[in-house]
C-alpha positions as CSV (number, residue, x, y, z in Angstrom):
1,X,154.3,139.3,62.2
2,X,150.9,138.9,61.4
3,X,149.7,141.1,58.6
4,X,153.0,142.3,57.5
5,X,154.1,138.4,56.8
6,X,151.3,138.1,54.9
7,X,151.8,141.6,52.5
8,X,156.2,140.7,52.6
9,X,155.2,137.6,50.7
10,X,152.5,139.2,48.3
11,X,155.1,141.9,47.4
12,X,158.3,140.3,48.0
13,X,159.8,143.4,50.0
14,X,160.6,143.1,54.0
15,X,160.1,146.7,53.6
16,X,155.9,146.5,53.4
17,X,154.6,146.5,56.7
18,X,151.5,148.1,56.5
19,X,149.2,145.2,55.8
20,X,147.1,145.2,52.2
21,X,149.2,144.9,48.8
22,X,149.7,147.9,46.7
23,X,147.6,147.0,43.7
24,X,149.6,149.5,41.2
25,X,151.4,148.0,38.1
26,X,153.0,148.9,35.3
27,X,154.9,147.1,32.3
28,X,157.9,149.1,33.0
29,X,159.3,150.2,36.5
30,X,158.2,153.3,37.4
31,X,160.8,155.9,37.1
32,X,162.5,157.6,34.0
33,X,166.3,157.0,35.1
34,X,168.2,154.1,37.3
35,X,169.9,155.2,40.7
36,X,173.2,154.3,40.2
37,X,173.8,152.0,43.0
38,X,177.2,152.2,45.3
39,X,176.9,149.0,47.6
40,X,179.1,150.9,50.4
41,X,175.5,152.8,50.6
42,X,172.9,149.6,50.1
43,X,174.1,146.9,50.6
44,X,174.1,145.2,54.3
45,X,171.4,144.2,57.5
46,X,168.7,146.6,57.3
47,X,165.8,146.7,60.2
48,X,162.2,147.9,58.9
49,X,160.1,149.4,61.9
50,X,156.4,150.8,61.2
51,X,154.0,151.6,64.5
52,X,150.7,150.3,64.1
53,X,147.8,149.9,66.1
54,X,149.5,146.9,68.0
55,X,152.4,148.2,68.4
56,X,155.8,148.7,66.4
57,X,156.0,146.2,63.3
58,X,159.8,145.0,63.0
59,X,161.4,142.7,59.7
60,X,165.2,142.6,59.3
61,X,166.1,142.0,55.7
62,X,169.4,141.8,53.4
63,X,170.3,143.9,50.4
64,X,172.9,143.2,48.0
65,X,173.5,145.2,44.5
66,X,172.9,143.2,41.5
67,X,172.8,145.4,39.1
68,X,174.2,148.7,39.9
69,X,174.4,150.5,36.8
70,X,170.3,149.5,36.5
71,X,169.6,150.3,39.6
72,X,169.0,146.8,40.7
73,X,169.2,145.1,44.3
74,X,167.8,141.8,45.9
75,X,166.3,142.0,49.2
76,X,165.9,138.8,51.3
77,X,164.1,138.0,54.7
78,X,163.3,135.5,56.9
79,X,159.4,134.3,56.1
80,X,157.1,132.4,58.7
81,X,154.9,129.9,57.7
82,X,151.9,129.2,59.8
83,X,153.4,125.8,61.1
84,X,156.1,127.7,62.8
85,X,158.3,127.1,60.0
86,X,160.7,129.7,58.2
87,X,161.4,129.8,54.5
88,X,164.5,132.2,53.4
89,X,162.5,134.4,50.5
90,X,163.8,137.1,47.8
91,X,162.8,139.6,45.5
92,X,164.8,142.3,43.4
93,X,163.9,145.8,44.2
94,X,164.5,148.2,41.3
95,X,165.4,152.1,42.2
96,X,164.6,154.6,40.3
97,X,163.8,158.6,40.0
98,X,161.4,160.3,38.2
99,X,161.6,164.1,38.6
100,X,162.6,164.5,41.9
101,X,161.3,161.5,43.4
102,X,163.3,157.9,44.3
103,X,160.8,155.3,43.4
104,X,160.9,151.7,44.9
105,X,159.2,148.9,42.3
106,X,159.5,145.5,42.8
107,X,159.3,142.9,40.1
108,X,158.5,139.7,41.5
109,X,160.3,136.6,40.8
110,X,161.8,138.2,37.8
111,X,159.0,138.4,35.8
112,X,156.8,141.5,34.4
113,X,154.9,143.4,35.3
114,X,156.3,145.4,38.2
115,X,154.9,146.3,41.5
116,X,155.0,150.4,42.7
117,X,156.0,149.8,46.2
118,X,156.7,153.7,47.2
119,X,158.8,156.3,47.5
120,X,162.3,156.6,49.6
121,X,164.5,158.6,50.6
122,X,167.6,157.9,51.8
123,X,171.3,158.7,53.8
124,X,174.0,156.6,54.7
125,X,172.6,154.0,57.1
126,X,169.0,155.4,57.6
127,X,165.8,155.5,54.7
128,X,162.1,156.2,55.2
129,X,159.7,154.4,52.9
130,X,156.5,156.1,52.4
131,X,153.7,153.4,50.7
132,X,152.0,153.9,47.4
133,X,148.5,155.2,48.1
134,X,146.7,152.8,45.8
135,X,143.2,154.5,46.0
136,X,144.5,157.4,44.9
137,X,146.4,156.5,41.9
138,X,143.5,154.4,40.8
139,X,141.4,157.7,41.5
140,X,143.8,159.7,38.9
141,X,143.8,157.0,36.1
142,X,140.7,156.7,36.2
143,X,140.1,160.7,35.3
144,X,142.9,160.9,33.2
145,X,145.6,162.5,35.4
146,X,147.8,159.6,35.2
147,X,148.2,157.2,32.0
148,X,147.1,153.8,32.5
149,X,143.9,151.8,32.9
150,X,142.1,149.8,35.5
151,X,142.3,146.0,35.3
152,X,139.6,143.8,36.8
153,X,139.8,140.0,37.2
154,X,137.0,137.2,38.6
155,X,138.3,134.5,40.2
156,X,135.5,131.9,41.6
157,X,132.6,134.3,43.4
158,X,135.4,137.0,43.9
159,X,136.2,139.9,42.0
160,X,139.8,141.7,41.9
161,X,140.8,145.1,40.2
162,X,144.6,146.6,39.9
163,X,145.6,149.6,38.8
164,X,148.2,149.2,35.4
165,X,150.4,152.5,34.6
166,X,151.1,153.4,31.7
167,X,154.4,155.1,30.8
168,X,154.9,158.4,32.4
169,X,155.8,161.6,30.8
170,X,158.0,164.9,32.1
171,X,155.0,166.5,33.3
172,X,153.2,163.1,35.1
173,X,156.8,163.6,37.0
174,X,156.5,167.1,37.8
175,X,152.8,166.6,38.8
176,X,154.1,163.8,41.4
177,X,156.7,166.0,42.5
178,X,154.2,168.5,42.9
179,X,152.4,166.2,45.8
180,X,148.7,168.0,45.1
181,X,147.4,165.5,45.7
182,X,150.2,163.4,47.0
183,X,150.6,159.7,45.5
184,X,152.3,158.8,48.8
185,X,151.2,157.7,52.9
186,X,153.1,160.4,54.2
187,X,151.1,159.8,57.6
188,X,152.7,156.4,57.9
189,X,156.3,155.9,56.6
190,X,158.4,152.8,57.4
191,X,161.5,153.9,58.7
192,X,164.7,151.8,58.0
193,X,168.0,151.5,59.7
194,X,171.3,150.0,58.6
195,X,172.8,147.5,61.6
196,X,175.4,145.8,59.5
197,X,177.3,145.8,56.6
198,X,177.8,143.0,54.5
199,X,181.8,141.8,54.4
């Protein structure tokens, strides 16, 4: 899996294939109402496939409802360690809209804050997942578009920066809705298909 291991583990989603963490946070998950979950529609064997450069990038993961009501389901997926080795890992995936748009956020190991994963859309057995464009986010914080601030960290002789939401308004919806500019990869969406429901 190369990359894409690497990025399912930092995020905890089998849906993140595209190789470098989205570095957007925010204290609450992103998203002014749950999706009320039915698990006919989630839960089951899902297959994640995003062409790259090398070829198509494949992960099979499995979704169960947790919380439906909230909007809550854990993903799990096979993970690879580089001794040849697999570990069974999990995260819970909270869905949520905002305007018109399905957000994905993922908070990892149950603890705060969350992770803005992307933005999905969704039918019975088939999704597309289009990847939060991190640059651009940080780009709209930072001139006021967007509430929130920019966080930087040193660590040794390396320094880090993420971008941290702050809580979104009506018109922050309507302005992501509105797509100019968009806070989405729509060149690159990871496509999901259903191959199994779970008994």
């Amino acid at each position: 899996m190369g990359n894409a291991s690497g990025k399912l583990a930092a995020i905890g989603l089998a849906l993140s294939l595209l190789g470098a963490c989205s570095d957007v946070w925010s204290e609450k998950p992103v998203g002014s109402d749950p999706v009320l979950l039915q698990a006919a529609e989630w839960e089951g064997v899902w297959v994640a496939e995003h062409p790259d450069d090398d070829g198509d990038e494949r992960i099979v993961l499995f979704a169960r409802t947790i919380d439906a009501a909230r909007g809550e389901l854990e993903l799990a997926w096979l993970e690879r360690a580089a001794d040849g080795t697999f570990t069974l890992d999990a995260n819970r995936a909270h869905i949520r809209t905002g305007g018109e748009t399905t957000f994905v956020n993922i908070r990892a190991d149950g603890r705060k804050p969350y992770q803005l994963v992307g933005m999905l859309a969704k039918s019975e057995d088939h999704a597309l997942l289009w990847m939060t464009d991190s640059d651009r986010v940080r780009r709209l914080v930072e001139d006021g578009t967007l509430p929130g601030r920019i966080v930087r960290q040193k660590h040794e002789d390396m320094n880090f920066s993420h971008v941290e939401l702050g809580e979104l308004l009506a018109e922050h919806y309507a302005f992501i809705d509105a797509g100019a500019p968009p806070l989405f990869d729509w060149q690159h969406p990871i496509a999901l298909r259903r191959i199994a429901r779970l008994p």
